[in-house]
SELOVEX-372442 format. One record per residue (C-alpha): x, y, z; residue number from 1; residue in three letters. Coordinates in steps of 0.001 Angstrom, whole numbers, plus 500000, padded with zeros to 6 digits. Example, Ala and Ser with C-alpha at 12.3 -4.5 7.8 and 13.67 -1.06 7.14 Angstrom:
# residues 2
{pt {512300,495500,507800},1,'ALA'},
{pt {513670,498940,507140},2,'SER'},
***
This chain:
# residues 130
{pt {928813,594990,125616},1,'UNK'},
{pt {927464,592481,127714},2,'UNK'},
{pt {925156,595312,129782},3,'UNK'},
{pt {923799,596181,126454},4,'UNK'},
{pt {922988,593120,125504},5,'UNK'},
{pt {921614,592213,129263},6,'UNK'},
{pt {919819,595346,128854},7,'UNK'},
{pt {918410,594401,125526},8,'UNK'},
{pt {917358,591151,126779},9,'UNK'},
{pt {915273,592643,129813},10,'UNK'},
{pt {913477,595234,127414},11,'UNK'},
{pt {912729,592396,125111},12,'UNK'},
{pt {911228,590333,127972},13,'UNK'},
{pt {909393,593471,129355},14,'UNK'},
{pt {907542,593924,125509},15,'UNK'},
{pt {906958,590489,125131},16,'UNK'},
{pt {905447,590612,128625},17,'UNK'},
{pt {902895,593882,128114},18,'UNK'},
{pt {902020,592778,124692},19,'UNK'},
{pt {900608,589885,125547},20,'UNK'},
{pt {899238,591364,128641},21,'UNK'},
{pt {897617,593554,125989},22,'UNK'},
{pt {896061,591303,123749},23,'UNK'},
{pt {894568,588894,127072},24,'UNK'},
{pt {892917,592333,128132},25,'UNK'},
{pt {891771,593219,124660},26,'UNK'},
{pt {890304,589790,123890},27,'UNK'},
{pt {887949,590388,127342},28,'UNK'},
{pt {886949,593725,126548},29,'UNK'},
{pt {885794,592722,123272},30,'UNK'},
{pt {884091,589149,124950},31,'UNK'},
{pt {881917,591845,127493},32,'UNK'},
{pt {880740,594027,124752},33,'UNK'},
{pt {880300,591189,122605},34,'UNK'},
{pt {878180,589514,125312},35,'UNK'},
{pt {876849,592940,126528},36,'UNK'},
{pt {875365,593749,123307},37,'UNK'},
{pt {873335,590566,122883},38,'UNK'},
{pt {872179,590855,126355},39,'UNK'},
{pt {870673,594485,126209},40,'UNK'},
{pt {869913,594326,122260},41,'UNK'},
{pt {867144,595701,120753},42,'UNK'},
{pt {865076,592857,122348},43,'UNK'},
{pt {863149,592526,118793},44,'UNK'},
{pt {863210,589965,116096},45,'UNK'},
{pt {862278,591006,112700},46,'UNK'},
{pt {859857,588809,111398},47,'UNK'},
{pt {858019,590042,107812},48,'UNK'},
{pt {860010,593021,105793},49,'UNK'},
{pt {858197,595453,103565},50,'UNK'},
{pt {858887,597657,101359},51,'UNK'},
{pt {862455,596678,101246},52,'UNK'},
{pt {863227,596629,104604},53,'UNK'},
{pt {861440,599934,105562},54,'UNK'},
{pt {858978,598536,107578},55,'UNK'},
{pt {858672,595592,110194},56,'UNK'},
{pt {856483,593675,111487},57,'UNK'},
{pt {859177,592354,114639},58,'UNK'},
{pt {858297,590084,118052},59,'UNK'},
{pt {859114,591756,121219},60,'UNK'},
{pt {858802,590216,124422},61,'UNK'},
{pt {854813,590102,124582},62,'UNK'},
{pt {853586,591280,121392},63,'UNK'},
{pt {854082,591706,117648},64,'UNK'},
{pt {854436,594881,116513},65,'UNK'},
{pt {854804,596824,113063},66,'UNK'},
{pt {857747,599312,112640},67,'UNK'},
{pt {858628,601780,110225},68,'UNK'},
{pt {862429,602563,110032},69,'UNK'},
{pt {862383,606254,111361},70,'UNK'},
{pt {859245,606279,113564},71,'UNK'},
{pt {859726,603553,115228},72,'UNK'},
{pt {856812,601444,116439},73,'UNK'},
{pt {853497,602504,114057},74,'UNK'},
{pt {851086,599669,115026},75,'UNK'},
{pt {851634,597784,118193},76,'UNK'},
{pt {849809,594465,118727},77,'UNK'},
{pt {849446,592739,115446},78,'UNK'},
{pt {847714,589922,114723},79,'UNK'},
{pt {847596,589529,110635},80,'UNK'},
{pt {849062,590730,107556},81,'UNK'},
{pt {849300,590038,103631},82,'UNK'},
{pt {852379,590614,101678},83,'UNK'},
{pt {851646,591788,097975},84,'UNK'},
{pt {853819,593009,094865},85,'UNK'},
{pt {851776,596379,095122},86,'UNK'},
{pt {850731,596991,098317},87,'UNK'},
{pt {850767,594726,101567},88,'UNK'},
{pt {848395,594721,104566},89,'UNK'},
{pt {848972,594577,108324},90,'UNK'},
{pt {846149,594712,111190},91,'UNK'},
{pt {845746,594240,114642},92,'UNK'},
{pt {842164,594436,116545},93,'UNK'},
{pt {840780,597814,115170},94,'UNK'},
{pt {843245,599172,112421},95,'UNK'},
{pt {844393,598025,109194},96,'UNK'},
{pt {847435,599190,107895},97,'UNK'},
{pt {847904,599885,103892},98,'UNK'},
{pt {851569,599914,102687},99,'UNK'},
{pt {852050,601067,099536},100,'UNK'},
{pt {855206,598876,098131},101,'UNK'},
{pt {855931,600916,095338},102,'UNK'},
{pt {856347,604456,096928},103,'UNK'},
{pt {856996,603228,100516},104,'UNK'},
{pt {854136,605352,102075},105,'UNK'},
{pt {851431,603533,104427},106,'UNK'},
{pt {847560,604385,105380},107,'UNK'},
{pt {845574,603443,108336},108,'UNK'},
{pt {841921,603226,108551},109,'UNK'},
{pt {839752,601778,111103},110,'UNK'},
{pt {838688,598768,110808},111,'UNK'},
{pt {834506,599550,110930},112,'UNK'},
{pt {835464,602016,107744},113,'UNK'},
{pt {836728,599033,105690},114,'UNK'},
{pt {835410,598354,102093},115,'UNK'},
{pt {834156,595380,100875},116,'UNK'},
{pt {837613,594372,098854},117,'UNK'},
{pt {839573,595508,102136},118,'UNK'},
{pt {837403,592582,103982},119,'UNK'},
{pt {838126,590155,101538},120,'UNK'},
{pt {841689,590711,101668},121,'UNK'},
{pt {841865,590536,105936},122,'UNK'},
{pt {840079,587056,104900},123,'UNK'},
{pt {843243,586062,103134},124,'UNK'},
{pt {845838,587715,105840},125,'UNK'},
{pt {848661,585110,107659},126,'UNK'},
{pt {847472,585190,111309},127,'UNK'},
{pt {849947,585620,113864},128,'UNK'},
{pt {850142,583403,116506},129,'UNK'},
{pt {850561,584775,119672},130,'UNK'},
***
């Protein structure tokens, strides 16, 4: 009786022993992916949402850029945009981007092919300061 209980004793101790073993090397591998993840993230913060939160104008390292959900980046280097109920505006240097808010489609068009109304709205745009 008192081997079983010895016995008992020892396989208590060894349980006690891995399990905590266990949880110390759990609680690391979940602090380096943790820290991991931050460190090698997408390396972009989202900034202005349209169209839900479709598309995004987001900073990276050197630039601001506007991103559509499944294309990925659609208009690198932006420098102004205009949020609207029915359609918002984004534009860098020599394009100016048309999202349609209701439908969730966008346009481009140069910006020397710009109408008079398109002008007066890149008068009104946010600027983003770089």
């Amino acid at each position: 009786m008192k081997n079983i209980l010895r016995n008992l004793r020892k396989l208590g101790i060894k349980f006690t022993i891995i399990g905590a073993v266990s949880i110390v090397v759990l609680f690391s591998i979940f602090q380096i992916v943790l820290v991991i993840s931050v460190v090698m993230g997408s390396g972009k913060d989202d900034m202005v949402l349209f169209h839900g939160d479709k598309y995004t104008i987001s900073k990276l390292p050197n630039k601001y850029s506007l991103f559509e959900e499944d294309k990925g980046e659609i208009l690198p280097n932006v420098k102004a945009y205009l949020v609207g109920k029915e359609k918002s505006y984004v534009r860098n240097q020599s394009i100016l981007i048309t999202i349609d808010e209701t439908n969730g489609t966008y346009s481009e068009k140069y910006l020397t092919e710009i109408t008079i109304l398109e002008e007066n709205i890149i008068k009104e745009m946010k600027t983003i300061l770089q």
